[in-house]
N, C-alpha and C positions, 0 to 999 in steps of 0.2 A: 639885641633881642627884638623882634618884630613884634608890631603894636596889634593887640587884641579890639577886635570888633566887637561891637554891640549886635545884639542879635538879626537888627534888620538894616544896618548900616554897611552898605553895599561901598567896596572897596573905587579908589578912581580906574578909570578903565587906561590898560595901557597901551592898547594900540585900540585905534575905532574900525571898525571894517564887520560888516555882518556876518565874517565865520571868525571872528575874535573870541577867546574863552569867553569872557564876560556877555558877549550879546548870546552864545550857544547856550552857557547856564541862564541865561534870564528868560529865553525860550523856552528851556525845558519843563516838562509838564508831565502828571502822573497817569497821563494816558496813555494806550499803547501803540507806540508810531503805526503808520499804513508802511506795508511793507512793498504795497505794489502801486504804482504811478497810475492816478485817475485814467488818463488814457490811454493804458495798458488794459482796463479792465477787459476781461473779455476775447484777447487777443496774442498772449502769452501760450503759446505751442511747445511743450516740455517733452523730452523723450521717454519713452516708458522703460528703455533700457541705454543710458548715457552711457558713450562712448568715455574713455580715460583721458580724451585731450578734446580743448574746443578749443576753437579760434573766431575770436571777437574783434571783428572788422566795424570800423565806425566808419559812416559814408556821410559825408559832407559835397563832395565831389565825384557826380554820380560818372563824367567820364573816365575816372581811373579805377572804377568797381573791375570792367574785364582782365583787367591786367593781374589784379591781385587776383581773382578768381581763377582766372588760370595757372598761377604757380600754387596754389592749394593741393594740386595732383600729386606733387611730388612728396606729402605728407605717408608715409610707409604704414601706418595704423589709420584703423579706423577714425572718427572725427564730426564733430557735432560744430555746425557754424551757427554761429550769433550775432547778424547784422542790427547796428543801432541807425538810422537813417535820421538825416538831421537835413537833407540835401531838399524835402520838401514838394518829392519829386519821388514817380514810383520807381523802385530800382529792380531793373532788368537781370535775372542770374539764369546764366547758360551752365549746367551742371554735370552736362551729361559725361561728362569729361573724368568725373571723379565720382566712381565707385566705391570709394571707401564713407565717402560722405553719407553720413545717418541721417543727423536730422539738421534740419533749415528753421532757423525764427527769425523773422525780420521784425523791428518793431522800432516805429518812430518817435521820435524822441524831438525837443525845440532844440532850436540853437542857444544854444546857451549853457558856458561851461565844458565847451570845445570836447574833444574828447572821453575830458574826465568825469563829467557829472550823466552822460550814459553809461560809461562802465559804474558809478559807484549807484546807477540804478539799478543796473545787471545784479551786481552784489546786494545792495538792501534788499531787492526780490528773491531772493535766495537762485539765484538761477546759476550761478556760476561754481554751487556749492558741490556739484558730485565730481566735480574734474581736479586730474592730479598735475595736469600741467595746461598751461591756456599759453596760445600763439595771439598776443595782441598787434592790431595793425591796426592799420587808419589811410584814411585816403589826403595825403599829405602832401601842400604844393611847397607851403614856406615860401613863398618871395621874398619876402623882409632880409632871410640869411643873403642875401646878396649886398645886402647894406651891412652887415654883423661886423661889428670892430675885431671879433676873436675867432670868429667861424669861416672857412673857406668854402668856395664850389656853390653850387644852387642850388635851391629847393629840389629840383628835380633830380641832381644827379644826389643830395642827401637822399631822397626814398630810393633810388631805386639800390643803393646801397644796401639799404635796410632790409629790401625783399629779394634781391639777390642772397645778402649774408644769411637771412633767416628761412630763405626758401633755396630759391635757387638749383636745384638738383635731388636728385632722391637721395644721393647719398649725402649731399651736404645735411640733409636733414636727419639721415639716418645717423649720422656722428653726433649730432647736436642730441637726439633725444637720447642715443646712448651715455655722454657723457652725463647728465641729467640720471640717468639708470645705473651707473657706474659708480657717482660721488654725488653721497648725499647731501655735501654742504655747499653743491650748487643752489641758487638762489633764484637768479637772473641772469637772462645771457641776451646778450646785444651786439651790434657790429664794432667793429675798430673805429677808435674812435669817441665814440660816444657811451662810455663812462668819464663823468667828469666829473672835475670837488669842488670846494668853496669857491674856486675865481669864476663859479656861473652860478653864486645866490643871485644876483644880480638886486632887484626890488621887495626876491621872496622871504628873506629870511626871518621877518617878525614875525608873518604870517603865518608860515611853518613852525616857527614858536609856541604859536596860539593854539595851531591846530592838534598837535603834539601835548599838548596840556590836560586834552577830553583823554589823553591814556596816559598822564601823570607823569609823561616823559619831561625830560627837561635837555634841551637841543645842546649839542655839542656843536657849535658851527662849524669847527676847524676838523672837523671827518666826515661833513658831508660827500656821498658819493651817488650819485642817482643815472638812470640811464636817460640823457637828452632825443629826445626826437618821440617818445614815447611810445617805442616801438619795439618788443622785444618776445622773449620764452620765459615764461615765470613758472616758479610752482603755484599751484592754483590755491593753497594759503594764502600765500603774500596777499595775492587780491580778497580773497574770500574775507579774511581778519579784517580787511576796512568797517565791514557793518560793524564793526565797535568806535569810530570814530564818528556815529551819529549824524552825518553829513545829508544834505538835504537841498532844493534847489536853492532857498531862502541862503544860502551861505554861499551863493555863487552869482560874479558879478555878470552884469549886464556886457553883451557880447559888442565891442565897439572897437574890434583890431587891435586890439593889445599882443603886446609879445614878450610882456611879465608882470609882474607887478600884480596877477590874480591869484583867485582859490584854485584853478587849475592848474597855474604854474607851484602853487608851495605844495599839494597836493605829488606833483611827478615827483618832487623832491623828496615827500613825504614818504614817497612809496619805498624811494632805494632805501633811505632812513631804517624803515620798518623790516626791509630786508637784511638788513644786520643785524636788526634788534632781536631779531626772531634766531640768529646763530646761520643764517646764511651768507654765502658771499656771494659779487657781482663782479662777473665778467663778461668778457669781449672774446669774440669770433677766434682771433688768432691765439686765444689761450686755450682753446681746447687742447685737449691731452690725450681722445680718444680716438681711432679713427680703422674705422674696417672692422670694428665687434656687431654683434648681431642683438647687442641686449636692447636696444628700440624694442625690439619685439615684448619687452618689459609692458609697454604702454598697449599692451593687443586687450582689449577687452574682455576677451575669455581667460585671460592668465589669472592664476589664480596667488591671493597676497595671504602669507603669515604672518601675525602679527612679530613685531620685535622682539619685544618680549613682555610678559604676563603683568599685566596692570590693575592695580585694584584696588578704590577706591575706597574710602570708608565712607559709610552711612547711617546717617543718625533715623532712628525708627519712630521719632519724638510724634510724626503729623498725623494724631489721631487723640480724641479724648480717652480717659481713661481715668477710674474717680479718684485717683491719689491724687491728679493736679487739679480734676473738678475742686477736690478739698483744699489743696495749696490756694489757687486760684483764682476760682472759682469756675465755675458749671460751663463748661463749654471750651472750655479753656485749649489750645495747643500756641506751639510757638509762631504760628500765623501771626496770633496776635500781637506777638512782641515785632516781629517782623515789620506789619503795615505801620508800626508806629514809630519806624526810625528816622530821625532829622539829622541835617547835614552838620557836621557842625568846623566846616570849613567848604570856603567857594570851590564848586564841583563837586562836592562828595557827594558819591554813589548810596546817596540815605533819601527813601527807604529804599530797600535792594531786592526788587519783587520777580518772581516768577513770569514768565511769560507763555510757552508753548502748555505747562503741565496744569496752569492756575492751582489757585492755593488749594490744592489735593487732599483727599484724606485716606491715608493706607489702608482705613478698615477696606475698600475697596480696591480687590485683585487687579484689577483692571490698570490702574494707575503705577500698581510697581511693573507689571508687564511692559507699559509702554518707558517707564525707566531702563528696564533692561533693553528693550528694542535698540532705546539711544547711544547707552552704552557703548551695545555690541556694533553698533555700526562707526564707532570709531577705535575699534575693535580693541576694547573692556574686554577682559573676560567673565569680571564677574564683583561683586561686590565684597566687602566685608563691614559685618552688620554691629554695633557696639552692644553689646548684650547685658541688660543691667540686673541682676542677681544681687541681692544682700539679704545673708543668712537662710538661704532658701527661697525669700522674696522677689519674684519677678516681677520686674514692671518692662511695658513697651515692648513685650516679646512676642505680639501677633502678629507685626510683620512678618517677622522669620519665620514662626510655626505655621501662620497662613501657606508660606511658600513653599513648605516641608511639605502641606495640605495637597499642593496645588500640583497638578501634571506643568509646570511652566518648565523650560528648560534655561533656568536661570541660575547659572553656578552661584554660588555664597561662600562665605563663613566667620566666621564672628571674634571679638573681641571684648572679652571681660572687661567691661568700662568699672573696674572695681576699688571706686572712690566713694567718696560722699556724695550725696544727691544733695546741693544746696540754694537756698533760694538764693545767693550771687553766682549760680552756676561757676563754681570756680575750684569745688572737689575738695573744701577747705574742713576745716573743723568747727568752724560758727554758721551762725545760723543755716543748720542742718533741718533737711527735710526727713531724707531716711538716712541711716549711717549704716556703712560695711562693720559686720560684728561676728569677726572670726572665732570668739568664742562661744557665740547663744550657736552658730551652726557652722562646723569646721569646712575648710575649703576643699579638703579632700571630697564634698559633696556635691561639689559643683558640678564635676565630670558624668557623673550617672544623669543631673537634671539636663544637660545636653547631650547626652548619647544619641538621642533619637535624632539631633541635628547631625552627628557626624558620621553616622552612619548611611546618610541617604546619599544617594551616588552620586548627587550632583556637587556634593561637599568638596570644596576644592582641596588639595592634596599638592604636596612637594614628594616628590619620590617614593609616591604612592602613600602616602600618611598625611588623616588629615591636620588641617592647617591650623593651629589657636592661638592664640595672640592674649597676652595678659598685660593691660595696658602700664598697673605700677606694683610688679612681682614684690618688689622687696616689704612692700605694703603686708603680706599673705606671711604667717610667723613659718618659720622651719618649712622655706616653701620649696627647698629642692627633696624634703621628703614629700610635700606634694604634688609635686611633680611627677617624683616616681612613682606613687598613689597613683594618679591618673596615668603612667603609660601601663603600671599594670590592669588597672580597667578599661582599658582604649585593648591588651592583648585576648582579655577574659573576653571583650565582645564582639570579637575576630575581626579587629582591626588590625594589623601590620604595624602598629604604634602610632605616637601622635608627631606633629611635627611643632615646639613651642616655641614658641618668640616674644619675647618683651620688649616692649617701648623706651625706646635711647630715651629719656625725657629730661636725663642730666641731674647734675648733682644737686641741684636749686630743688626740687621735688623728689630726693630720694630716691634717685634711679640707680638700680644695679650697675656697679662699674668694677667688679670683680673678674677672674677670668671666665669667660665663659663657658668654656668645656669641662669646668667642675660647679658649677652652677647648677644644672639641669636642665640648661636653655639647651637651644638650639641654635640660635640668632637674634641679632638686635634687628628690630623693627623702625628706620626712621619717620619719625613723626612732626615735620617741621610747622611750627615755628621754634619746639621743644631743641631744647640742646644744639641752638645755631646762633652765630652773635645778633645780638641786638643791637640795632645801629641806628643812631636818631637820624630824623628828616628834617632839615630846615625848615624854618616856616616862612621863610620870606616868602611876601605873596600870598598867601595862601587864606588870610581874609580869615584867622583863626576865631570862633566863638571866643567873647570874654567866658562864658559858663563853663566852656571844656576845662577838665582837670586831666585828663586821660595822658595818653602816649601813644605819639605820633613818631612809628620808625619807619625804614628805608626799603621798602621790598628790593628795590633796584638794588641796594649793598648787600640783601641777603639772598641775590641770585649770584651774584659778582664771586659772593663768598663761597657759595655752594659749589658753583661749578666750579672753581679752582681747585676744590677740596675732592671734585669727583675727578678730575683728572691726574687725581696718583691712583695707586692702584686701591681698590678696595678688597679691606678680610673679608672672606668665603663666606664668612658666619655674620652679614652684614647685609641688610636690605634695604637700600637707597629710597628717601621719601620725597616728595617734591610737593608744595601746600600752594593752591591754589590762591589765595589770599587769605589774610586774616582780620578782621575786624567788626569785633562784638559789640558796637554800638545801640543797635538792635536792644541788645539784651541789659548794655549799661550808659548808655544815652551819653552824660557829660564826662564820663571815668572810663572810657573802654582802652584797649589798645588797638590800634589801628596799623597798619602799613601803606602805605602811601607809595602807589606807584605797577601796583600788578595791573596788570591786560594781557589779552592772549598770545600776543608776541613776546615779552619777556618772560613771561610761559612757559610758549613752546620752545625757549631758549634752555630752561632750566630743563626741562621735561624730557628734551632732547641729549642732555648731557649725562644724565640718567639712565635713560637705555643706552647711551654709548656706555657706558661704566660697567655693563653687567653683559656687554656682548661676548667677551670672552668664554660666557659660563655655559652649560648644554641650556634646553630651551626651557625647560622644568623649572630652573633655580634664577631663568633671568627674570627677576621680579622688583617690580617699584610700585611704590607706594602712593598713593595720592589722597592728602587732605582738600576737600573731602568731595563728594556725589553733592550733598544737598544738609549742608551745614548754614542753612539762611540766615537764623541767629549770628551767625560770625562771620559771614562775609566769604565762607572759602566754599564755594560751587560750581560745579561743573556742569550741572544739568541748566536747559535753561532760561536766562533772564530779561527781562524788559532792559536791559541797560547793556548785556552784550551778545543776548540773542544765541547761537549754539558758535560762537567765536572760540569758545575755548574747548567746547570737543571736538569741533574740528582742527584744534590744534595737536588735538594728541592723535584723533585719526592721521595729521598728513607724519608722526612722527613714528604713528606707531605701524601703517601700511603702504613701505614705499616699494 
C-alpha cells in the first residue's frame, strides 16, 4: 500500500530536470497561461480561410531553406506555410513557383529547444489548430550521425532522404495524402527507415516518463515507436493535442549541441507515444498501400466533410441562479462555486478544473449558449441533449432550454428526464433530499404534454423522424411501459410521427432496466459511461495521495481498454454507444469523490474513435454516440473549454468526427 501524505508534504522528486513532473506541478499557477509568445506579439499573420494541410518548416540553416522550398510545388492541394526562423538571419522565400500556396507566416523564434519548442509554440498559439494534416520539415544537417554507433550514411544524405520520401514528386505526394484519405488509422508517415523502438531511448526515457505524467500516462518502454529525424506527415491532432502537455520554454534546456539526453529529444519520442495513444499507427514510405487513386483531392479546401456520425453530448443547464438553490444555498448560489473551490488531493491533479475560452458563464444570457453551440458545431456536434429536471410538475433549471425554444438560434437539442432525487450529495439518493421525484402527488404520464412545446419545435433532434427522449432511470416511473405508451399516444394527438424513447444502461447497482427491450416500450439503451462499465482501481504508487482523501481513485486507461474491446464485437441495433469524457466530482465532494485517473484528449479520442467505428455499419440517422458530458464542471467530464486543456479535447472529436 503506498504511504499517504500530509497535506503540504511534497513527495522526493524522482528525476531533477525543469520539465520533470514535480518542477511542472510546482509551477503551476491559477492563472491563465499566455497563449502567444512575447515576441510574436504583433506579428502573427493568420489566414482568413486556412487551407486543410500546412507545412511547418523550422529554419536554423538558412542555406538549405531554397531547396526545401522548391520541392513544396509538388504538393497537389492547396497549402498554408509556417516558417519558425531560429537561424537569426532574415529568410529569403522565392514562391513564385508555387501556386497553390495560400498563406506565408514566418515568425522568429530563439534557439532554443531545436526544433521542438517552435512547433509546441506554433501549437500553444493555437495556430496549427484548423489543419487536417501538417508536412513537418526542418533544415537539418546532423553531422554527429556520422559518429552514431547505430545509424549509417550522413547528415546530408539522411535529409535529403526525408524530402525526397515526403516530397519528391507530385505523385509521390499524391499517394502519400491519399493513403492518409483512404485509412483512417494512419497516424504518421516517414521515410524507410526511420521508425524506430526502444534501442533509440538512448538518455530519454525518464524524461519521457515525466513528461507523459501531465496526461496521467504511464510509459510502457518496451513499445516505444517514434519517427527519428523529426521529419514527417502527421494528422494535424497528433500535434494540435500537445497544448495539453502544458509545456513552455522554462522546461527546455539550454541549446549546447546535445544529440539526447533533452526536452526535445523525449518530446519526438513523446510524439510517436501519443500517436498510438490516440488509436493511430506509424509508418514508413514503403508501406504505403495506396498508389494512382485520386482521393488527395480529399484535402482540396473546397471539399465538403460529413460528419461520421451524429454526436451528442449531454448538458447540465445548472449555471444560472434560481431560488431553490438561493434557498439550498444560499443567494447567489450556482455550481461556479463548488467548481472555484476544488483542491487537488494528489500530486498533479487537475483541481480546481476551471473554464477558459467561455469564463464562469451564466445561461441566463443567450449569447453564452450560442457561442457553445458555435464550438460544438465546429467539431461537428450536432447538437446537445439538455438533462431536464421535472418532479411532480415541478421544473427547475429549464430556462436554458425554453430560452432556446425562445430563440431564432439554430441549435439542435433535446432532453433527458434527469428523473432522480435532487440531493444535497448530488448523488440521486434517498437521504438528504432537496426536492424528491413523487410519482404519485403527479403521475408521469404528465410529463409529456409539460414538454410538448420542446419537441415539437423543428430543431428537436429526431431518429427516423421522431423525436428523440431519453429517461435517465425508467424503472424508477411505476407501470411505466403504460407510460410510455401514454406519451407515444400524445407525441400522435400532437402530429408528431411518435417519439423515439431511450433509457440509460445505468446497470443493475441503480436499478436499471435489463429486461427485453422490445417488450418494454423502449426503443434503445442509452450508454452512459462511467454507469454500467467495470470499475478498475488506479495504483497509487507515486501519486503523493492526501492523508484526508477517503474517495476512489480508478483507471480511466482500464476503462478505455475495456470499452473498446467490448465495441469491437458487434453491437444490438437497439443499443447507443456512450463515451465519458472523464469523471471526477471532487468539485462537488472534496475528500470522498470518485475520480479516474488518467483521461486526456488522446486516450479520448482513442475511445471516441472506436465509437463511431461501432455504429459505421448503421444509415447515418441511427449512427449515434453519446458523450458525458458538454460542461459537467462539478465532475470533471467536459468538453468545452478549459484552463488545463484548452479545446484539446474537441478537437479530438473534430479530427474523429471530420476526416
Amino acid at each position: 500500500m503506498s504511504r499517504r501524505l500530509a497535506p503540504r508534504e511534497a513527495p522526493a522528486p524522482r528525476f531533477e530536470h525543469p520539465a520533470s513532473h514535480s518542477s511542472w506541478v510546482g509551477r503551476r499557477s491559477g492563472k491563465m497561461r499566455p497563449a502567444i509568445p512575447h515576441s510574436w506579439a504583433g506579428s502573427i499573420s493568420t489566414p482568413e480561410s486556412p487551407s486543410r494541410i500546412a507545412v511547418v518548416l523550422h529554419v536554423y540553416y538558412v542555406d538549405l531553406v531554397a531547396e526545401l522550398i522548391e520541392e513544396l510545388a509538388y504538393i497537389p492541394v492547396e497549402f498554408d506555410l509556417i516558417i519558425t526562423n531560429a537561424s537569426g538571419h532574415h529568410v529569403d522565400l522565392q514562391t513564385s513557383h508555387l501556386p497553390l500556396l495560400s498563406h506565408v507566416s514566418i515568425l522568429d523564434v530563439p534557439n532554443r529547444g531545436r526544433d521542438i519548442l517552435p512547433l509546441i509554440s506554433l501549437v500553444n498559439a493555437g495556430l496549427l489548430e484548423p489543419y487536417d494534416l501538417i508536412l513537418k520539415i526542418h533544415t537539418k544537417k546532423s553531422a554527429w550521425r556520422e559518429e552514431h554507433a547505430l545509424l549509417e550514411g550522413s547528415g546530408d544524405a539522411w535529409r535529403n532522404g526525408f524530402v525526397t520520401g515526403l516530397l519528391g514528386s507530385r505523385a509521390n505526394v499524391e499517394n502519400l495524402l491519399s493513403e492518409f484519405a483512404e485509412d483512417p488509422s494512419l497516424g504518421l508517415l516517414t521515410t524507410e527507415g526511420n521508425i524506430v523502438g526502444p534501442e533509440f531511448w538512448g538518455g530519454d526515457q525518464d524524461l519521457t516518463a515525466e513528461i507523459l505524467l501531465r496526461l496521467q500516462l504511464i510509459l510502457d518502454p518496451h513499445s516505444l515507436r517514434f519517427a527519428a529525424g523529426s521529419m514527417y506527415w502527421v494528422r494535424g491532432f497528433v500535434l494540435q493535442g500537445l497544448w495539453a502537455l502544458d509545456l513552455d520554454s522554462e522546461d527546455f534546456d539550454d541549446e549546447q549541441g546535445q544529440i539526447d539526453g533533452t526536452t526535445a529529444h523525449a518530446i519526438e519520442r513523446t510524439i510517436g507515444i501519443l500517436t498510438k495513444e490516440a488509436g493511430y499507427s506509424l509508418r514508413e514510405h514503403q508501406d504505403l498501400s495506396v498508389t494512382g487513386s485520386d482521393e488527395w483531392a480529399h484535402y482540396r479546401r473546397e471539399e465538403q466533410r460529413t460528419p461520421r456520425a451524429r454526436v451528442i453530448p449531454f448538458y447540465l443547464p445548472q449555471f444560472h441562479t434560481f431560488p431553490e438553490n438561493d434557498a439550498w444555498w444560499g443567494t447567489g448560489f450556482t455550481e461556479w462555486a463548488n467548481v472555484a473551490a476544488g483542491k487537488p488531493v494528489f500530486l498533479g491533479h487537475n483541481q480546481p478544473f476551471l473554464p477558459s475560452d467561455l469564463g464562469f458563464y451564466d445561461l441566463a444570457h443567450g449569447d453564452v449558449r450560442q457561442k457553445q453551440f458555435e464550438l460544438a458545431a465546429n467539431a461537428g456536434i450536432e447538437g446537445f441533449m439538455y438533462y431536464y429536471y421535472w418532479f411532480a410538475g415541478k421544473k427547475l433549471m429549464n430556462m436554458p432550454v425554453e430560452n432556446l425554444v425562445a430563440s431564432t438560434d439554430d441549435a439542435p437539442f433535446c432532453i433527458m428526464w434527469a428523473n432522480e432525487n435532487w440531493t444535497r450529495r448530488w448523488d440521486g439518493g434517498a437521504e438528504n433530499v432537496l426536492i424528491a421525484q413523487d410519482y404519485d402527488e403527479v403521475p408521469a404520464t404528465e410529463f409529456i404534454h409539460d414538454v410538448m412545446p420542446l419537441l415539437t419545435d423543428p430543431r428537436y433532434i429526431k431518429i427516423d423522424g421522431k423525436p428523440l427522449v431519453s429517461v435517465y432511470r425508467i424503472t424508477q416511473i411505476p407501470n411505466f411501459k403504460e407510460v410510455l405508451d401514454y406519451w407515444r399516444d400524445a407525441a400522435l394527438a400532437a402530429g408528431l410521427p411518435g417519439l423515439t424513447l431511450v433509457t440509460v444502461d445505468v446497470g443493475s447497482n441503480m436499478d436499471g432496466f435489463e429486461g427485453d427491450i422490445d417488450a418494454s416500450g423502449l426503443d434503445a439503451f442509452l450508454e452512459f459511461a462511467p454507469h454500467n462499465r467495470p470499475w478498475r482501481s488506479q495504483p497509487r504508487d507515486g501519486l503523493a495521495v492526501d492523508h484526508r482523501f477517503e474517495g476512489g481513485i480508478l483507471s480511466y486507461a482500464a476503462m478505455v481498454r475495456d470499452s473498446v474491446a467490448e465495441l469491437l464485437k458487434p453491437i444490438d441495433a437497439a443499443r447507443y454507444p456512450g463515451v465519458m469524457v472523464n469523471f471526477d466530482n471532487t468539485a462537488r465532494r472534496q475528500w470522498q469523490p470518485h475520480l479516474w485517473y488518467g483521461s486526456n484528449p488522446y486516450t479520448f479520442r482513442r475511445w471516441l474513435n472506436a465509437a463511431v467505428s461501432a455504429v459505421a455499419d448503421r444509415d447515418l440517422g441511427n449512427r449515434i454516440v453519446f458523450l458525458n458530458a458538454w460542461n459537467e464542471w462539478a465532475e470533471g467530464t467536459v468538453l468545452e473549454p478549459s484552463q488545463r486543456f484548452g479545446r484539446t479535447y474537441l478537437l479530438a472529436v473534430r479530427d474523429v468526427l471530420n476526416r
